[in-house]
PDB file of N, CA, C and O in Angstrom:
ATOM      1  N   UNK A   1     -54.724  86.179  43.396  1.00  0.00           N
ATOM      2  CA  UNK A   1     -55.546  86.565  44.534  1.00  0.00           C
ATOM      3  C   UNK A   1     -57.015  86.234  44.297  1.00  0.00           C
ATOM      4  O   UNK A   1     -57.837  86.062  45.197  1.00  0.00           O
ATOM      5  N   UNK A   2     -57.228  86.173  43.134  1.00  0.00           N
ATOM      6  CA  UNK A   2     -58.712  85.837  42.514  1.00  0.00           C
ATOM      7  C   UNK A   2     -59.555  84.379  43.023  1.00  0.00           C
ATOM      8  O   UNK A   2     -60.709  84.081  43.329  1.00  0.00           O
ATOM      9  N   UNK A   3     -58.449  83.804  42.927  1.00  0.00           N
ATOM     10  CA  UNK A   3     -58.612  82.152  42.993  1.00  0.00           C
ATOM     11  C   UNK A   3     -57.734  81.705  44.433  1.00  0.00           C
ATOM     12  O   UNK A   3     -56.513  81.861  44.405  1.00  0.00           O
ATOM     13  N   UNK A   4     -58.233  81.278  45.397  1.00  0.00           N
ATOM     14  CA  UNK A   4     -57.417  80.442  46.511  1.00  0.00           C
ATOM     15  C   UNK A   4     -57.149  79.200  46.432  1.00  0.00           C
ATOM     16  O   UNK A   4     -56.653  78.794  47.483  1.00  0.00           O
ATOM     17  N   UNK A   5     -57.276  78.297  45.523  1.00  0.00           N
ATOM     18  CA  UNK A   5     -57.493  77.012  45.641  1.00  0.00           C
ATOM     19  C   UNK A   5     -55.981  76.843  44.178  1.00  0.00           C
ATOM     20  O   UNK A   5     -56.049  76.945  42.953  1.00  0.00           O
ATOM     21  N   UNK A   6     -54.910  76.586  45.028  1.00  0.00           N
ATOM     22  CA  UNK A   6     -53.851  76.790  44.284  1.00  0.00           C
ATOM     23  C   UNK A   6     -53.155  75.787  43.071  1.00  0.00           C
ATOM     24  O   UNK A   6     -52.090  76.002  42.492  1.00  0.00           O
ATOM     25  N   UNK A   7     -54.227  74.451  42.834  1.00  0.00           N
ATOM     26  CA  UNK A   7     -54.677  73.823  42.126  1.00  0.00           C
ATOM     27  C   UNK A   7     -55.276  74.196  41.168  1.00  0.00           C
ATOM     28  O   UNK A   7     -54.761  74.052  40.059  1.00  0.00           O
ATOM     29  N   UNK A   8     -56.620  74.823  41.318  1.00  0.00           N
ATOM     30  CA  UNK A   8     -57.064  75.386  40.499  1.00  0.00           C
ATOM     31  C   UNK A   8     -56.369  76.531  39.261  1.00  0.00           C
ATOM     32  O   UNK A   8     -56.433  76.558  38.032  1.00  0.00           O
ATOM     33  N   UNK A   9     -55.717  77.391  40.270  1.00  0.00           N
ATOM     34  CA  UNK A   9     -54.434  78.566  39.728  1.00  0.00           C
ATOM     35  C   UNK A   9     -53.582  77.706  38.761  1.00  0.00           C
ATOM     36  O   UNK A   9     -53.353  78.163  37.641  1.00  0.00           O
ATOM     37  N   UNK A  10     -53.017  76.293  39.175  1.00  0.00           N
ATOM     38  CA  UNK A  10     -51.880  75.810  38.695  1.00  0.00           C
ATOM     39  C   UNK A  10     -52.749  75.697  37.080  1.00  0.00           C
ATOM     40  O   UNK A  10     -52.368  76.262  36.055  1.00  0.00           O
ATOM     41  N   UNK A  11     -53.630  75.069  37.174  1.00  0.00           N
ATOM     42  CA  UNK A  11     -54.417  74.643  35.914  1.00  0.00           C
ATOM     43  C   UNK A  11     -54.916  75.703  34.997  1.00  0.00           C
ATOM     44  O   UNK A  11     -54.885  75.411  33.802  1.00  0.00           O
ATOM     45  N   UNK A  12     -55.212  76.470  35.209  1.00  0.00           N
ATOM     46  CA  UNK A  12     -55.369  78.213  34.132  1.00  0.00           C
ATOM     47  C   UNK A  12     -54.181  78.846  33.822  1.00  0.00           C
ATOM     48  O   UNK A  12     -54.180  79.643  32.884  1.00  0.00           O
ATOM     49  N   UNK A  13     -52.650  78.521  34.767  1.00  0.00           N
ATOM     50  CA  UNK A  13     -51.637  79.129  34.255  1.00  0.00           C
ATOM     51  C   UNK A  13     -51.099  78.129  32.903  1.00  0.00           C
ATOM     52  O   UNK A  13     -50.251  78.373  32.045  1.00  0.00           O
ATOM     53  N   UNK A  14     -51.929  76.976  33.102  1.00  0.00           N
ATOM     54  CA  UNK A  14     -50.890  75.769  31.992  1.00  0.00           C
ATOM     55  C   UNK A  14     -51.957  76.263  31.165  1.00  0.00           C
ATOM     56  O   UNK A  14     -51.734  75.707  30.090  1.00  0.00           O
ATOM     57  N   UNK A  15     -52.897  76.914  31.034  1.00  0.00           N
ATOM     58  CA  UNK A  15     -54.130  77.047  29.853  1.00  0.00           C
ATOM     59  C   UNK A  15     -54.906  75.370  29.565  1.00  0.00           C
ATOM     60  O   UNK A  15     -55.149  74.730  28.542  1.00  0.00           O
ATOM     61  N   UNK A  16     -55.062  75.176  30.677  1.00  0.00           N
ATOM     62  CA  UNK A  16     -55.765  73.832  30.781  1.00  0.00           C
ATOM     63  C   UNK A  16     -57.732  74.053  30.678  1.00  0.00           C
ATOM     64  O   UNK A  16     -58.349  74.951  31.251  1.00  0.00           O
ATOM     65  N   UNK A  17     -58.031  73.524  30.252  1.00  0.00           N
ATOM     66  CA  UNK A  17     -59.342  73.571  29.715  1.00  0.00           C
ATOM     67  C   UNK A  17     -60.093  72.055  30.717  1.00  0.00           C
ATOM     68  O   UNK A  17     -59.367  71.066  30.622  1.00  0.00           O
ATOM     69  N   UNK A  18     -61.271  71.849  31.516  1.00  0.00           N
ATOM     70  CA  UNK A  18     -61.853  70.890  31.319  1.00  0.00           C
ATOM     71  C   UNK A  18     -63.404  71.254  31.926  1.00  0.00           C
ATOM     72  O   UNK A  18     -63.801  72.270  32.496  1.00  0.00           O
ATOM     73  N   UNK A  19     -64.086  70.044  31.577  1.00  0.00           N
ATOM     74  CA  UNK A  19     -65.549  69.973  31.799  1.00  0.00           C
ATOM     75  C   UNK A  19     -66.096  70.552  33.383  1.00  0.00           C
ATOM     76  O   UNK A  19     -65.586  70.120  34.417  1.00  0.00           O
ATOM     77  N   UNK A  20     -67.064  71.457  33.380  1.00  0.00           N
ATOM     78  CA  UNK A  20     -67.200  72.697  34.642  1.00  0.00           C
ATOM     79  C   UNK A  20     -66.589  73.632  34.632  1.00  0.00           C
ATOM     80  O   UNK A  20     -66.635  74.149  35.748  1.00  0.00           O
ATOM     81  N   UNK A  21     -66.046  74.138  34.007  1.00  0.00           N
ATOM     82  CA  UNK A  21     -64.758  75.272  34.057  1.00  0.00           C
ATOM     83  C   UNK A  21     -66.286  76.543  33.675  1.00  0.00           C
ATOM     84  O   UNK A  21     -67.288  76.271  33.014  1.00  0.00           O
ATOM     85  N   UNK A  22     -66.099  77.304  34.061  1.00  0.00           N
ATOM     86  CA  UNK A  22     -66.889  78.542  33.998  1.00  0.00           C
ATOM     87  C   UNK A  22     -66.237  79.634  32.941  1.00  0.00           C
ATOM     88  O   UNK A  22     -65.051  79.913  32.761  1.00  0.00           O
ATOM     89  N   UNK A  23     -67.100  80.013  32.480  1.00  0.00           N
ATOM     90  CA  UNK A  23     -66.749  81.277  31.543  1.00  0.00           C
ATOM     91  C   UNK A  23     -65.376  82.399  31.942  1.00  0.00           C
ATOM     92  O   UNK A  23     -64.543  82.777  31.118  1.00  0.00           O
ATOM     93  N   UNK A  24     -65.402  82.687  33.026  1.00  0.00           N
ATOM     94  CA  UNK A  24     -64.311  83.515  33.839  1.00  0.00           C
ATOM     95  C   UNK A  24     -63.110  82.804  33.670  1.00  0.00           C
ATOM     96  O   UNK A  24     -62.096  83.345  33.231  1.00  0.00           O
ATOM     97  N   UNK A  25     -63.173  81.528  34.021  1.00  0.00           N
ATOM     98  CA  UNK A  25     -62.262  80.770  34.195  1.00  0.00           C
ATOM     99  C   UNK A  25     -61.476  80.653  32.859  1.00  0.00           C
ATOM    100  O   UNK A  25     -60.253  80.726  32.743  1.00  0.00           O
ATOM    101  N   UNK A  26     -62.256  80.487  32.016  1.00  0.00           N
ATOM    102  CA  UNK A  26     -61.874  79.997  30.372  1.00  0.00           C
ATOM    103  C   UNK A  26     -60.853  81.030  29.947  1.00  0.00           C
ATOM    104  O   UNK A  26     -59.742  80.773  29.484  1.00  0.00           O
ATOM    105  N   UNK A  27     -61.400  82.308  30.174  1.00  0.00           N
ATOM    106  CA  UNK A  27     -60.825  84.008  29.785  1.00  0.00           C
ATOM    107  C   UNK A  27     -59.841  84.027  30.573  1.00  0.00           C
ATOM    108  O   UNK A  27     -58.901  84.669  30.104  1.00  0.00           O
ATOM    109  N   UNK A  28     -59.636  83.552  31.673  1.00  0.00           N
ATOM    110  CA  UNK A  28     -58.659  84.037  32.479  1.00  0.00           C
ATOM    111  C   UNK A  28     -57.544  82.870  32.235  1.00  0.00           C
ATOM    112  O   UNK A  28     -56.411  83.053  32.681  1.00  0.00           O
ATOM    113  N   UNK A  29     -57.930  81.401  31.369  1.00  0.00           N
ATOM    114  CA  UNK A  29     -57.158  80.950  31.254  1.00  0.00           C
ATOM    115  C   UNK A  29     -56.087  80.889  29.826  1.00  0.00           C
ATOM    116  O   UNK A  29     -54.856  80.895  29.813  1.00  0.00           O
ATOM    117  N   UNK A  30     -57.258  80.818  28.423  1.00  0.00           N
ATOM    118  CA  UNK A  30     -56.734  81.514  27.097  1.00  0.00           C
ATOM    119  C   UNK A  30     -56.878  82.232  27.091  1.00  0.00           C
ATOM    120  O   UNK A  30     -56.188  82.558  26.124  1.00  0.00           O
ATOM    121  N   UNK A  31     -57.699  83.851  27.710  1.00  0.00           N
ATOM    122  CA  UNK A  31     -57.988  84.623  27.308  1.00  0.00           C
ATOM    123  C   UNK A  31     -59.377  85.128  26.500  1.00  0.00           C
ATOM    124  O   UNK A  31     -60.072  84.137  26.276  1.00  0.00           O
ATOM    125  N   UNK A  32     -60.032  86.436  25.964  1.00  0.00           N
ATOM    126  CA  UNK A  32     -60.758  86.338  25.555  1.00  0.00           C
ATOM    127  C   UNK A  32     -61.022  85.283  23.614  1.00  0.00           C
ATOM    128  O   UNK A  32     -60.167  85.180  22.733  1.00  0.00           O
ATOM    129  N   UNK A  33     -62.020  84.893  23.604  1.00  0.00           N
ATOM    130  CA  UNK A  33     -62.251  84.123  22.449  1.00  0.00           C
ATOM    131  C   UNK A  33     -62.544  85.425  21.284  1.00  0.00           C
ATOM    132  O   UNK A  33     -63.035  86.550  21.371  1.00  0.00           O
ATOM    133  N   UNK A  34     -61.756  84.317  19.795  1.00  0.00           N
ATOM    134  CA  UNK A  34     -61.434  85.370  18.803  1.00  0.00           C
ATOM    135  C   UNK A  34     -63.075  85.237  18.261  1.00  0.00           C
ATOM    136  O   UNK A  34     -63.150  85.629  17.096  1.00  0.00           O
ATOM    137  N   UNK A  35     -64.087  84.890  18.685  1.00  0.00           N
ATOM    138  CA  UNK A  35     -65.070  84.825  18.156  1.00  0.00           C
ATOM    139  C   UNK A  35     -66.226  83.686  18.540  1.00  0.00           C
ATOM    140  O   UNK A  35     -65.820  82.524  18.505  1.00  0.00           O
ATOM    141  N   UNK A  36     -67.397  83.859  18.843  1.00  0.00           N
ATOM    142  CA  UNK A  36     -68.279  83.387  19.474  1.00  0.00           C
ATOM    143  C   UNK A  36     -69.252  82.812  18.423  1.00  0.00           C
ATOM    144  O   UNK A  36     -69.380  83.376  17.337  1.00  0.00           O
ATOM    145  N   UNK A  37     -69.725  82.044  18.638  1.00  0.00           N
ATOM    146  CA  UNK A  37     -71.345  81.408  17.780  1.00  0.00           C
ATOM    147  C   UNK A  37     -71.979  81.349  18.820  1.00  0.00           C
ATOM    148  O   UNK A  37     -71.461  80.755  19.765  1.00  0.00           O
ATOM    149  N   UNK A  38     -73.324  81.959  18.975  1.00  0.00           N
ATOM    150  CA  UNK A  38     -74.399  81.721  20.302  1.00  0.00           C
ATOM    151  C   UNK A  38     -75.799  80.928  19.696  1.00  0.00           C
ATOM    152  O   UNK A  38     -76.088  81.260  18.546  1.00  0.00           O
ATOM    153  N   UNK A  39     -76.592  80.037  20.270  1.00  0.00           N
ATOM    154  CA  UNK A  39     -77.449  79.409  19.744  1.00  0.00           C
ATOM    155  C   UNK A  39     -78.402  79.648  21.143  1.00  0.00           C
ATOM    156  O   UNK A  39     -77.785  79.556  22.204  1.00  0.00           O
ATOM    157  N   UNK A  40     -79.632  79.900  21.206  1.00  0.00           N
ATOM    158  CA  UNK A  40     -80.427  80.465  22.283  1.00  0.00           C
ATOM    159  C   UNK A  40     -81.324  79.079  22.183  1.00  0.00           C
ATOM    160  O   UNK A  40     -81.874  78.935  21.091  1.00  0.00           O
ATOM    161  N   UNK A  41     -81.501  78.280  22.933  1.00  0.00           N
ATOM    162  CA  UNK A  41     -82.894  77.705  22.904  1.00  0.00           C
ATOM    163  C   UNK A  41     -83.528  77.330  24.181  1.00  0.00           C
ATOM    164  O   UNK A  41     -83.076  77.738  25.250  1.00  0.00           O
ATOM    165  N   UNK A  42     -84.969  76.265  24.070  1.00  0.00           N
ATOM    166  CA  UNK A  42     -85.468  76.661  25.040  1.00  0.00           C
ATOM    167  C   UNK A  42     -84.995  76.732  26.736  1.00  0.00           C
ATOM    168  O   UNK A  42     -85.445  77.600  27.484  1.00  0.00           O
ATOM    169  N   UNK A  43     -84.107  75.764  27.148  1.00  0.00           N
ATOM    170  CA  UNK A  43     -83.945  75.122  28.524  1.00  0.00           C
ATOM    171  C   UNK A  43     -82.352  75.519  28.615  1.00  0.00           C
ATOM    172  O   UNK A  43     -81.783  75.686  29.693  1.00  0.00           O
ATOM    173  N   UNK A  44     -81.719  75.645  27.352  1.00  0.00           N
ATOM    174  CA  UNK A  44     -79.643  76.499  28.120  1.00  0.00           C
ATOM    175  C   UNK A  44     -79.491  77.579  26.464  1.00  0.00           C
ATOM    176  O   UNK A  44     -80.174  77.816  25.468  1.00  0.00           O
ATOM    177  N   UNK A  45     -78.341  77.899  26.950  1.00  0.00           N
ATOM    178  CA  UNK A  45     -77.701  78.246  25.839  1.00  0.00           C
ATOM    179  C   UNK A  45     -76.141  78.019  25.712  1.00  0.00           C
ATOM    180  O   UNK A  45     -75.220  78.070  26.527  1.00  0.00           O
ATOM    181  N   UNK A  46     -76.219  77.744  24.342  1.00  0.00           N
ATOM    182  CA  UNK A  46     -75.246  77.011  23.830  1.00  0.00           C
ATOM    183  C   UNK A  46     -73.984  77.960  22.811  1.00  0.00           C
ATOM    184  O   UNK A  46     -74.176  78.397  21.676  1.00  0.00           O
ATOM    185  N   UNK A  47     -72.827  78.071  23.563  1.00  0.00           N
ATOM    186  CA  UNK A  47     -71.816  79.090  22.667  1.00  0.00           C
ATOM    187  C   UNK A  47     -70.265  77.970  22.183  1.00  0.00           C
ATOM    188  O   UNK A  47     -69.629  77.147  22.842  1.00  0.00           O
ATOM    189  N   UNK A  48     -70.164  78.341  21.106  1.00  0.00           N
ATOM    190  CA  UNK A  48     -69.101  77.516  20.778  1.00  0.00           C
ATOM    191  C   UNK A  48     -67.698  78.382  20.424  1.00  0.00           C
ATOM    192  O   UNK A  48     -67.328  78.467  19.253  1.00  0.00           O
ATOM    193  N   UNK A  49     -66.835  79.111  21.678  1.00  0.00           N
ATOM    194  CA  UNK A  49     -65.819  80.009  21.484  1.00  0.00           C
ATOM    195  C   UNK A  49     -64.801  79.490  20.935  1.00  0.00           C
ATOM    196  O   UNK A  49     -64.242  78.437  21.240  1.00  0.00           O
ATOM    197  N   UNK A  50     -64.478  80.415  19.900  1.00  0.00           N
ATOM    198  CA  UNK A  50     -62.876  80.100  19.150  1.00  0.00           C
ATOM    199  C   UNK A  50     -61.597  80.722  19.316  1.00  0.00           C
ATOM    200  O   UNK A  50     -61.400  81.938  19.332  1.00  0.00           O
ATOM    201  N   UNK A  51     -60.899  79.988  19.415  1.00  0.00           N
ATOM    202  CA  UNK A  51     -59.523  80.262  19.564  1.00  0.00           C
ATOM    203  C   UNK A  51     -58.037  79.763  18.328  1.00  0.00           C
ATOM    204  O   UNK A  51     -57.644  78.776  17.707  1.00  0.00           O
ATOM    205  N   UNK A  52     -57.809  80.648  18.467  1.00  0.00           N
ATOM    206  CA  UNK A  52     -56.197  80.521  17.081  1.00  0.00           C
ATOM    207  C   UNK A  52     -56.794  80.016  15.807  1.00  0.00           C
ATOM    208  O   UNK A  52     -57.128  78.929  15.336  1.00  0.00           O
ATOM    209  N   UNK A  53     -56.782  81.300  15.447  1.00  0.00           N
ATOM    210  CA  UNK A  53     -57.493  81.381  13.660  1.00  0.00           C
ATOM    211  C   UNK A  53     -55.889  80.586  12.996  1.00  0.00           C
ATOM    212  O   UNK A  53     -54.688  80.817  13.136  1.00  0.00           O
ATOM    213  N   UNK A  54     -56.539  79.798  12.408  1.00  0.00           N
ATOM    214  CA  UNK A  54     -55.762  79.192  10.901  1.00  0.00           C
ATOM    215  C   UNK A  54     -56.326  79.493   9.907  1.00  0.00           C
ATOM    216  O   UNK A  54     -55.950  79.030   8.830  1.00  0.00           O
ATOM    217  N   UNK A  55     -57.182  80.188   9.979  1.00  0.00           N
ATOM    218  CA  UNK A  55     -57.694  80.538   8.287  1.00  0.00           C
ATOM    219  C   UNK A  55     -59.294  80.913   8.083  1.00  0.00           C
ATOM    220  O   UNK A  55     -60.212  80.578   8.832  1.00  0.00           O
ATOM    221  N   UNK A  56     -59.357  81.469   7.225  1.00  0.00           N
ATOM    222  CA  UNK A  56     -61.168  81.923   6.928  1.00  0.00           C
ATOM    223  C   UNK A  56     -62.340  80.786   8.175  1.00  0.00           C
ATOM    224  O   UNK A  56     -62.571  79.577   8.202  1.00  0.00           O
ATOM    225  N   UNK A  57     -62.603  81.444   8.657  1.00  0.00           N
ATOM    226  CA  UNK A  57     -63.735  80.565   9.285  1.00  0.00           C
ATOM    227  C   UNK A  57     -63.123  79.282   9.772  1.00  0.00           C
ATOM    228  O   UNK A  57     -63.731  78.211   9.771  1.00  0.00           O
ATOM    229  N   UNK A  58     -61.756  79.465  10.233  1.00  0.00           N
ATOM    230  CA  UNK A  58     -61.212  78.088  10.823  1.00  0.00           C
ATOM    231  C   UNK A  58     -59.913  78.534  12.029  1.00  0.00           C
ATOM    232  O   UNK A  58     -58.895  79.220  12.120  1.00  0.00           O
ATOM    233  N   UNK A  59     -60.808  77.580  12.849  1.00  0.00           N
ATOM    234  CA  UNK A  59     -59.850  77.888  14.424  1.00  0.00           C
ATOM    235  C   UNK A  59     -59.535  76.588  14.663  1.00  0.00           C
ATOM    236  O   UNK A  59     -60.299  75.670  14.363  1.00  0.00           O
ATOM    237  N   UNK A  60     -58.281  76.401  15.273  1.00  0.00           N
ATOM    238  CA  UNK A  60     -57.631  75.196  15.741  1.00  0.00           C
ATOM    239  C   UNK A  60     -58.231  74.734  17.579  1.00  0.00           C
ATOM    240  O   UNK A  60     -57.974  73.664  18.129  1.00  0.00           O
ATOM    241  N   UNK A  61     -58.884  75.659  18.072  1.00  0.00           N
ATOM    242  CA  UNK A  61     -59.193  75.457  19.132  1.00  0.00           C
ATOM    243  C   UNK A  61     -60.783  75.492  19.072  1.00  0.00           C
ATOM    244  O   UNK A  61     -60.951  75.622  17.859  1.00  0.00           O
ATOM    245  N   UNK A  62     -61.996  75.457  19.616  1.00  0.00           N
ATOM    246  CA  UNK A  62     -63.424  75.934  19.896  1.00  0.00           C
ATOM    247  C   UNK A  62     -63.613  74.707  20.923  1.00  0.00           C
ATOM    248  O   UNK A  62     -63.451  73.488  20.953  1.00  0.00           O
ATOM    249  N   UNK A  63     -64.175  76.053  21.976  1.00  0.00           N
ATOM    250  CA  UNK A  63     -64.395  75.659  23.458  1.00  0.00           C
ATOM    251  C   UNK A  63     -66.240  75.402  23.211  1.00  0.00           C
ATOM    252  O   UNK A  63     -66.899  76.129  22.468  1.00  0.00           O
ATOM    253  N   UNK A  64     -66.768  74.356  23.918  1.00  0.00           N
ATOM    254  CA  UNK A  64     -68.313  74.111  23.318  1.00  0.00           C
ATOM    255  C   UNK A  64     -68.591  74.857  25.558  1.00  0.00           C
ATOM    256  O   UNK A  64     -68.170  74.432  26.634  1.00  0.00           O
ATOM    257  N   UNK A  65     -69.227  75.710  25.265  1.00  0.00           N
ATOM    258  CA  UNK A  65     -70.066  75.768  26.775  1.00  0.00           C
ATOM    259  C   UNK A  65     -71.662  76.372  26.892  1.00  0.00           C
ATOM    260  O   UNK A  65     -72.260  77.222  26.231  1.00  0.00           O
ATOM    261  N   UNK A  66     -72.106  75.422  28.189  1.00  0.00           N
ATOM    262  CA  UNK A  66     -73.648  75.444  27.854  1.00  0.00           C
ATOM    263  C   UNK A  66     -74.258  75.960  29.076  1.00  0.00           C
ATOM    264  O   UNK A  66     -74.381  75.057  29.904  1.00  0.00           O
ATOM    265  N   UNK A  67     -74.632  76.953  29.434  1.00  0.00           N
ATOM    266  CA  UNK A  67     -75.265  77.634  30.417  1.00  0.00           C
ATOM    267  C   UNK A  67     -74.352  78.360  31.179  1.00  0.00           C
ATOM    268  O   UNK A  67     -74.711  78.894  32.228  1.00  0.00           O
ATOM    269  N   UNK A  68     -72.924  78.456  30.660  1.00  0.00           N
ATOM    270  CA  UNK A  68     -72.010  79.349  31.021  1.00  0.00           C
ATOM    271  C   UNK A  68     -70.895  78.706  31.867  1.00  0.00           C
ATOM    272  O   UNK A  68     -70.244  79.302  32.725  1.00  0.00           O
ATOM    273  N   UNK A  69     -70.687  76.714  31.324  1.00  0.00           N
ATOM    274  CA  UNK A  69     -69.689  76.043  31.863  1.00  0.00           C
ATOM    275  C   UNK A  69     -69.490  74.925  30.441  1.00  0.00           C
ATOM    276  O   UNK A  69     -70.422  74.404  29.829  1.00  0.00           O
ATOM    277  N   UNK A  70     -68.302  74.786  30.207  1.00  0.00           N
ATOM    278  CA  UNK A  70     -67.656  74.166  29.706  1.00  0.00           C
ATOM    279  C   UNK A  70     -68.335  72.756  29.091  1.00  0.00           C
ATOM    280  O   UNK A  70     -69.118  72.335  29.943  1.00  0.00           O
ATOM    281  N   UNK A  71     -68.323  72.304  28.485  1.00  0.00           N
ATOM    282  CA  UNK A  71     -68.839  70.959  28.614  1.00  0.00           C
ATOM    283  C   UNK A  71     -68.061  69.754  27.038  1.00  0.00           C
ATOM    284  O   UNK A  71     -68.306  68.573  26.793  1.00  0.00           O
ATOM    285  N   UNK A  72     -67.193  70.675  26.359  1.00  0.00           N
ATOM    286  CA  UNK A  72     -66.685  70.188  25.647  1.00  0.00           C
ATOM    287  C   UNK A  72     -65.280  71.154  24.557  1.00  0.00           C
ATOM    288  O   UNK A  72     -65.312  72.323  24.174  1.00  0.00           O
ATOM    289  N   UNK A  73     -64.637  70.528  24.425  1.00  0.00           N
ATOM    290  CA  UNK A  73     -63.979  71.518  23.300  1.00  0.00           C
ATOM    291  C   UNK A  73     -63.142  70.418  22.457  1.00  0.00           C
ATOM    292  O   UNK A  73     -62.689  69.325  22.796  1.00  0.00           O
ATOM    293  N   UNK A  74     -63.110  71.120  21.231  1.00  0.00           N
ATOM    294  CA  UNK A  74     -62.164  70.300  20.134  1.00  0.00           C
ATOM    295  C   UNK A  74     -60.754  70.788  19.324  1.00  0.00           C
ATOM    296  O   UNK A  74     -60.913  71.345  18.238  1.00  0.00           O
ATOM    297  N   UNK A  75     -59.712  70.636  19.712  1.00  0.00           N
ATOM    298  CA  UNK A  75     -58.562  71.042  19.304  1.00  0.00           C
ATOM    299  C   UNK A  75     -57.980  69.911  18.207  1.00  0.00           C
ATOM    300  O   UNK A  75     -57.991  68.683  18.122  1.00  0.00           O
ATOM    301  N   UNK A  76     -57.453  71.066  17.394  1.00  0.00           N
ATOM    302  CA  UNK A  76     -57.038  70.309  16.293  1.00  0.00           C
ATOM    303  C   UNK A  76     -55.253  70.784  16.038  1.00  0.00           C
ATOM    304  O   UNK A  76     -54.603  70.274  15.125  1.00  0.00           O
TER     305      UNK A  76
END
């Protein structure tokens, strides 16, 4: 009911990730992140959320988003 655009829905139920995706969107699609890095500077800010710990300080997923949309992530 959140989302009308039933495209959009289809793509957060597959846990699909891409560039513009908004913070809401991200959570509602993996869920909340097991852990955040925030970097503040002058003109955005920059958070690099992690997902599925493999080990000390290592996630197989981290979502890169910059002013509170998506703009990269690296899965391993």
């Amino acid at each position: 009911k959140k989302y009308r655009d039933a495209e959009l829905v289809d793509r957060l139920m597959k846990k699909m990730i891409w560039q513009g995706q908004s913070e809401e969107q991200v959570i509602d699609s993996l869920g909340k992140p097991l852990d955040i890095d925030q970097k503040v500077l002058k003109t955005k800010t920059k958070e690099v959320w992690k997902y599925h710990k493999t080990g000390k300080g290592r996630y197989s997923l981290r979502v890169t988003l910059e002013n509170g949309e998506v703009v990269g992530w690296d899965k391993k």
